[in-house]
N, CA, C and O of each residue as an XYZ file, in Angstrom:
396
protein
N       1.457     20.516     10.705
C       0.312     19.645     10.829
C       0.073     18.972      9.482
O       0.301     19.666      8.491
N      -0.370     17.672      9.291
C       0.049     17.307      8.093
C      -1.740     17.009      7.613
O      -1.732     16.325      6.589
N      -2.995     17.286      8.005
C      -4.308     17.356      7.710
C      -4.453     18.520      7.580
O      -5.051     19.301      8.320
N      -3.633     18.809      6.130
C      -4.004     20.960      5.569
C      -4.842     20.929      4.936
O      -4.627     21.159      3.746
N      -6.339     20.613      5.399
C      -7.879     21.172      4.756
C      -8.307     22.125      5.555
O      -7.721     22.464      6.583
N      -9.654     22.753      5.011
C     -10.459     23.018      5.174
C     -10.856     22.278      7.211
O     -10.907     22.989      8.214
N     -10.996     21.199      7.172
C     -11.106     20.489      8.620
C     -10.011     20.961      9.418
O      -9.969     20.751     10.630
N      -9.084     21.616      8.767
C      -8.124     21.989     10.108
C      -8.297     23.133     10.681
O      -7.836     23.369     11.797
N      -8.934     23.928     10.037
C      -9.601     25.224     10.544
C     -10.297     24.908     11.430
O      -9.954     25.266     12.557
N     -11.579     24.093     11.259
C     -12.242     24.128     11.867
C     -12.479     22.812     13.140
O     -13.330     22.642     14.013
N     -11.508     22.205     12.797
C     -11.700     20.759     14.192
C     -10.159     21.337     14.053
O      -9.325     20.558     13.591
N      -9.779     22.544     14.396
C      -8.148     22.610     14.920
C      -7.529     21.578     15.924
O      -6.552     20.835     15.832
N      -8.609     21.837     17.092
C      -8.500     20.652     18.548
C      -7.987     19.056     18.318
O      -7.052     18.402     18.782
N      -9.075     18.766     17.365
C      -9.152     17.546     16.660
C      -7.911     17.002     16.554
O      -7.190     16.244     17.202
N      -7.869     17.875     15.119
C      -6.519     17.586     13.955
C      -5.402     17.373     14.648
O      -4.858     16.269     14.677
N      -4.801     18.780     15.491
C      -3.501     18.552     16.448
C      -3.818     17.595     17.357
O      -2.670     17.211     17.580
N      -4.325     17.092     17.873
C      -4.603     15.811     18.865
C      -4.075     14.352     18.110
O      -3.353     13.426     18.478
N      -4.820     14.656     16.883
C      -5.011     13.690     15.906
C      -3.418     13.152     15.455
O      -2.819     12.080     15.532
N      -3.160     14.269     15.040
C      -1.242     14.426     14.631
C      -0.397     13.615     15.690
O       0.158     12.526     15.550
N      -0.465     14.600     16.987
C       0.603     14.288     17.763
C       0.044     12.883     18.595
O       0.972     12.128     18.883
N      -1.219     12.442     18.996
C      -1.281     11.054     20.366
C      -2.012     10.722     19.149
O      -2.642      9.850     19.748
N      -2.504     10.648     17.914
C      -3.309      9.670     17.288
C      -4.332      9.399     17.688
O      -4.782      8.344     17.242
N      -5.165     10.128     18.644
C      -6.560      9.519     18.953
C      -7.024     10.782     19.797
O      -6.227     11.493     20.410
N      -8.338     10.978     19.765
C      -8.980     12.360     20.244
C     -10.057     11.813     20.887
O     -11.136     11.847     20.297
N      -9.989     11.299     22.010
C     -11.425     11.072     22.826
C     -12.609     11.926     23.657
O     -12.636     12.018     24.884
N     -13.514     12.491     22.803
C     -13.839     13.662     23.799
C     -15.058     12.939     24.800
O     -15.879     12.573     23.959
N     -15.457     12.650     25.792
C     -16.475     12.301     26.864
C     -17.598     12.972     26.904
O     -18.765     12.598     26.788
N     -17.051     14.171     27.110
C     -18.188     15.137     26.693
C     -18.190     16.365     25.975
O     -17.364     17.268     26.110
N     -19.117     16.350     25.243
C     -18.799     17.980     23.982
C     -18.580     19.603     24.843
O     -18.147     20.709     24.520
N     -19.058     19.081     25.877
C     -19.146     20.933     27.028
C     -17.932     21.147     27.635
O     -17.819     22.047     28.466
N     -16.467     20.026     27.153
C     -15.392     19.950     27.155
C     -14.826     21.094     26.663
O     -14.128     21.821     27.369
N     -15.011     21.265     25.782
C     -15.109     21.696     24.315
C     -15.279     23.207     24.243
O     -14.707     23.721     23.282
N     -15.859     23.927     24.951
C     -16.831     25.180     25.032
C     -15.281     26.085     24.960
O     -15.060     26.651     23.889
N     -14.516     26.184     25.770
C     -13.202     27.228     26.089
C     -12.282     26.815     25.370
O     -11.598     27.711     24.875
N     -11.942     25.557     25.069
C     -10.903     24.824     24.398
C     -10.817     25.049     23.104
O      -9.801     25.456     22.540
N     -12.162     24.727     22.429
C     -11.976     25.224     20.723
C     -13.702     25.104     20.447
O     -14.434     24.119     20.340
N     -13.988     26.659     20.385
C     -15.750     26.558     20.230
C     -16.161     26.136     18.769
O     -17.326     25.840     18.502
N     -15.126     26.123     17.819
C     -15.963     25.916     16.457
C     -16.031     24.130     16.688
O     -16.945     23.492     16.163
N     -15.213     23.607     17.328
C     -15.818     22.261     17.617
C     -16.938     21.972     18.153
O     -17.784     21.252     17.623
N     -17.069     22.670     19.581
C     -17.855     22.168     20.107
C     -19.029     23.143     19.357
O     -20.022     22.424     19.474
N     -19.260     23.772     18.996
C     -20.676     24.648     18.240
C     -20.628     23.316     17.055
O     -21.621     22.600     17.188
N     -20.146     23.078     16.486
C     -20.618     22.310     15.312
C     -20.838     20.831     15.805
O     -21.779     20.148     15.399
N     -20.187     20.521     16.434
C     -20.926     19.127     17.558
C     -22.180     19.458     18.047
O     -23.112     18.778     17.617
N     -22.444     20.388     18.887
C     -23.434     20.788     19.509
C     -24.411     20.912     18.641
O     -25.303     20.080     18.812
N     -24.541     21.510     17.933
C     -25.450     21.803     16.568
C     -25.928     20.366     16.047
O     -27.142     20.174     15.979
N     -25.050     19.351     15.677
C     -25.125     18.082     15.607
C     -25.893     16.931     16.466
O     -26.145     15.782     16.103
N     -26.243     17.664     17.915
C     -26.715     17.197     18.792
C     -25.643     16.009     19.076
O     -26.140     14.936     19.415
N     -24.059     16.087     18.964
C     -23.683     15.084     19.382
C     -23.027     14.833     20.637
O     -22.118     15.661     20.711
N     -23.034     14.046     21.743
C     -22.649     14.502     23.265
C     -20.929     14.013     23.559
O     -20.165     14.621     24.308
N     -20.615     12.875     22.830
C     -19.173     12.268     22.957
C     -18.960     11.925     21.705
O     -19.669     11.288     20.927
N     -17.637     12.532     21.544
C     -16.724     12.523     20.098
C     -15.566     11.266     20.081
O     -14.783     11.438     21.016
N     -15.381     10.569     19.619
C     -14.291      9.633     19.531
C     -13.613      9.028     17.777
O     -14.082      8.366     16.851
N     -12.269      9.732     18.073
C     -11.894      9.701     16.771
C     -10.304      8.848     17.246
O      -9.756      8.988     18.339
N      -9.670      7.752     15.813
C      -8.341      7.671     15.607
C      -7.785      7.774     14.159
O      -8.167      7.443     13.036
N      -6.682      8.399     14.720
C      -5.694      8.212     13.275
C      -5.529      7.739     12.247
O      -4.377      7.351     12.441
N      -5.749      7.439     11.260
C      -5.087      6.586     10.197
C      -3.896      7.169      9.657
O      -3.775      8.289      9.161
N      -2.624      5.857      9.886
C      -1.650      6.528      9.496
C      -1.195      5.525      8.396
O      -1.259      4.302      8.516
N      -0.548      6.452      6.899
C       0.472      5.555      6.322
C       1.159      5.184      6.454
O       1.308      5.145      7.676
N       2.414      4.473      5.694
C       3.041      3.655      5.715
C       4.760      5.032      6.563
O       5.714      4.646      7.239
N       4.574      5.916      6.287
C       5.424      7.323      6.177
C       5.153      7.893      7.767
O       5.903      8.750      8.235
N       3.861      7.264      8.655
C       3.562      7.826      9.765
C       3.029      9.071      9.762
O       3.030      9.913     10.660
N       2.400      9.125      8.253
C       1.890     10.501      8.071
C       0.366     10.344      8.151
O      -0.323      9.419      7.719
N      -0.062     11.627      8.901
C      -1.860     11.027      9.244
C      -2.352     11.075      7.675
O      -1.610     11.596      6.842
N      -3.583     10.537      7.304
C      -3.773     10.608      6.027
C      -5.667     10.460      6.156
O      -6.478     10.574      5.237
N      -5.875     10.238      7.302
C      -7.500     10.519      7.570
C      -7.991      9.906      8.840
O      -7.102      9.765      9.680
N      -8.960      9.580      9.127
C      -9.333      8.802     10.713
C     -10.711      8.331     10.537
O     -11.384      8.447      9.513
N     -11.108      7.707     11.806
C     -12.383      6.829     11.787
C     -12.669      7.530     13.497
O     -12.051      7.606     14.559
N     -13.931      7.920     12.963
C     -14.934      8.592     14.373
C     -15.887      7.812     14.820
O     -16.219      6.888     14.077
N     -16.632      7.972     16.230
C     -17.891      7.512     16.608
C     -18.305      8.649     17.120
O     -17.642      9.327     17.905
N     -19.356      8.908     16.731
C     -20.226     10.159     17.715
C     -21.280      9.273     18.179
O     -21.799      8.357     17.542
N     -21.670      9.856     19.987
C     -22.821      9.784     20.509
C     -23.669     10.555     20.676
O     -23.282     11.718     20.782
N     -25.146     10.311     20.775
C     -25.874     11.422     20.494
C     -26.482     11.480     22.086
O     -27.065     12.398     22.662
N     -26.109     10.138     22.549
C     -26.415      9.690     24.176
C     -25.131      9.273     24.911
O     -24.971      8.097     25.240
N     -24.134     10.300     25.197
C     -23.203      9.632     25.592
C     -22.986      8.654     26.978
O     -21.959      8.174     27.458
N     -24.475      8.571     27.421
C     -23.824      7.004     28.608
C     -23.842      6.032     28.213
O     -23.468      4.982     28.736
N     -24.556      6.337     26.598
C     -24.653      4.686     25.844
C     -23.106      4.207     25.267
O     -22.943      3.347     24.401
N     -21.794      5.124     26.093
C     -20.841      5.160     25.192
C     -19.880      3.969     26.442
O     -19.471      4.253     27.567
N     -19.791      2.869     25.819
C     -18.008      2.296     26.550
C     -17.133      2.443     25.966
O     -16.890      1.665     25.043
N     -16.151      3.682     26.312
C     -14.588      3.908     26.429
C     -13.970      2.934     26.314
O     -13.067      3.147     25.504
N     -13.937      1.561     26.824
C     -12.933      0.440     26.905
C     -13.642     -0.280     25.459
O     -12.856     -0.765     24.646
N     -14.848     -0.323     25.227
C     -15.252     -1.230     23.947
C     -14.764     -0.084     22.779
O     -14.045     -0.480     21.861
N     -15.165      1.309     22.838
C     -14.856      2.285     21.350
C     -12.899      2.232     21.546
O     -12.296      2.199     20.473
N     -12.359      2.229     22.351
C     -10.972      2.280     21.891
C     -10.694      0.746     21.311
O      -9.976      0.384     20.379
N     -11.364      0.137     22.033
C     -11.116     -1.729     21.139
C     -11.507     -1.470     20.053
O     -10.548     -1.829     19.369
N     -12.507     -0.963     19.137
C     -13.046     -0.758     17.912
C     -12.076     -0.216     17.513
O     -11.301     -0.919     16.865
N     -11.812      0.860     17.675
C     -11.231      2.120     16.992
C      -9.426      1.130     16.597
O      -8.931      0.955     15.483
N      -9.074      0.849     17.445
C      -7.877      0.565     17.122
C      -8.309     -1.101     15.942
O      -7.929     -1.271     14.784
N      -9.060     -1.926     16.678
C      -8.808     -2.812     15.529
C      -9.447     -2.343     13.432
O      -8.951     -2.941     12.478
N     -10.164     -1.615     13.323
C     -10.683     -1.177     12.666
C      -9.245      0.073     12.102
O      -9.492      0.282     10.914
N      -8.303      0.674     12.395
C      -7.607      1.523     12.240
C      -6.544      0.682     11.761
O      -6.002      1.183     10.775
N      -5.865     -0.848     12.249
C      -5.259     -1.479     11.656
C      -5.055     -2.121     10.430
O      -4.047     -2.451      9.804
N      -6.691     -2.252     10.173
C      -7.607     -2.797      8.866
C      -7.362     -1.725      7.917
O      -6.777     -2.085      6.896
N      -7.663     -0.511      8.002
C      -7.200      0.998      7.216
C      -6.015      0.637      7.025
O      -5.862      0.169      5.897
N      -4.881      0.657      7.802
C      -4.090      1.062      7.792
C      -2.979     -0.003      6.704
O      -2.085      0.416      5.969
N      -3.372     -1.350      6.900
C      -2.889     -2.564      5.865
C      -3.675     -1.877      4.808
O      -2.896     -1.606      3.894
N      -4.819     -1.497      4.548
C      -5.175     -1.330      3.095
C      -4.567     -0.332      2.493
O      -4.169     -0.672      1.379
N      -4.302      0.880      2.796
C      -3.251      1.742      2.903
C      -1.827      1.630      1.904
O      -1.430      2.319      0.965
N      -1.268      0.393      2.608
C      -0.158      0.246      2.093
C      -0.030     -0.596      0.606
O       1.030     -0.638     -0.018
N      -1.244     -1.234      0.162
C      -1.197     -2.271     -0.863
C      -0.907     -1.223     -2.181
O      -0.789     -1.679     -3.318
């Protein structure tokens, strides 16, 4: 896994998601409960209801950090508008990256 912090302990779910498809969309945090509880306890705690994270990758295809949206109301959330964000905003990273 190439995100060896401290965050990989604890957003394990995350991180490996993050690594291998580049993007971690969670809908809802009660997803979360069996799958990997230190996520969802520290979301939850956060009061946050939908997680949406992508990749930033270098120039090497190596992850090197990401860009999230949390909802705190997730019906206020469009899936088709946050992956349009997420990816054009991840491209912008990702040219700055390389300079």
């Amino acid at each position: 896994m190439v995100l060896k912090t401290n965050l990989g302990q604890y957003f394990g779910y995350v991180v490996h998601t993050l690594d291998s498809e580049s993007e971690c969309y969670i809908d809802n945090v009660e997803s979360l409960m069996n799958i990997d509880p230190s996520v969802y306890e520290f979301l939850l705690y956060r009061e946050v209801q939908a997680y949406y994270t992508i990749a930033i990758r270098d120039s090497s295809d190596q992850v090197i950090g990401f860009i999230a949206l949390e909802y705190f109301d997730k019906t206020k959330a469009d899936r088709d508008q946050i992956d349009k964000i997420l990816k054009e905003e991840r491209k912008v990273f990702e040219t700055l990256c390389t300079l």
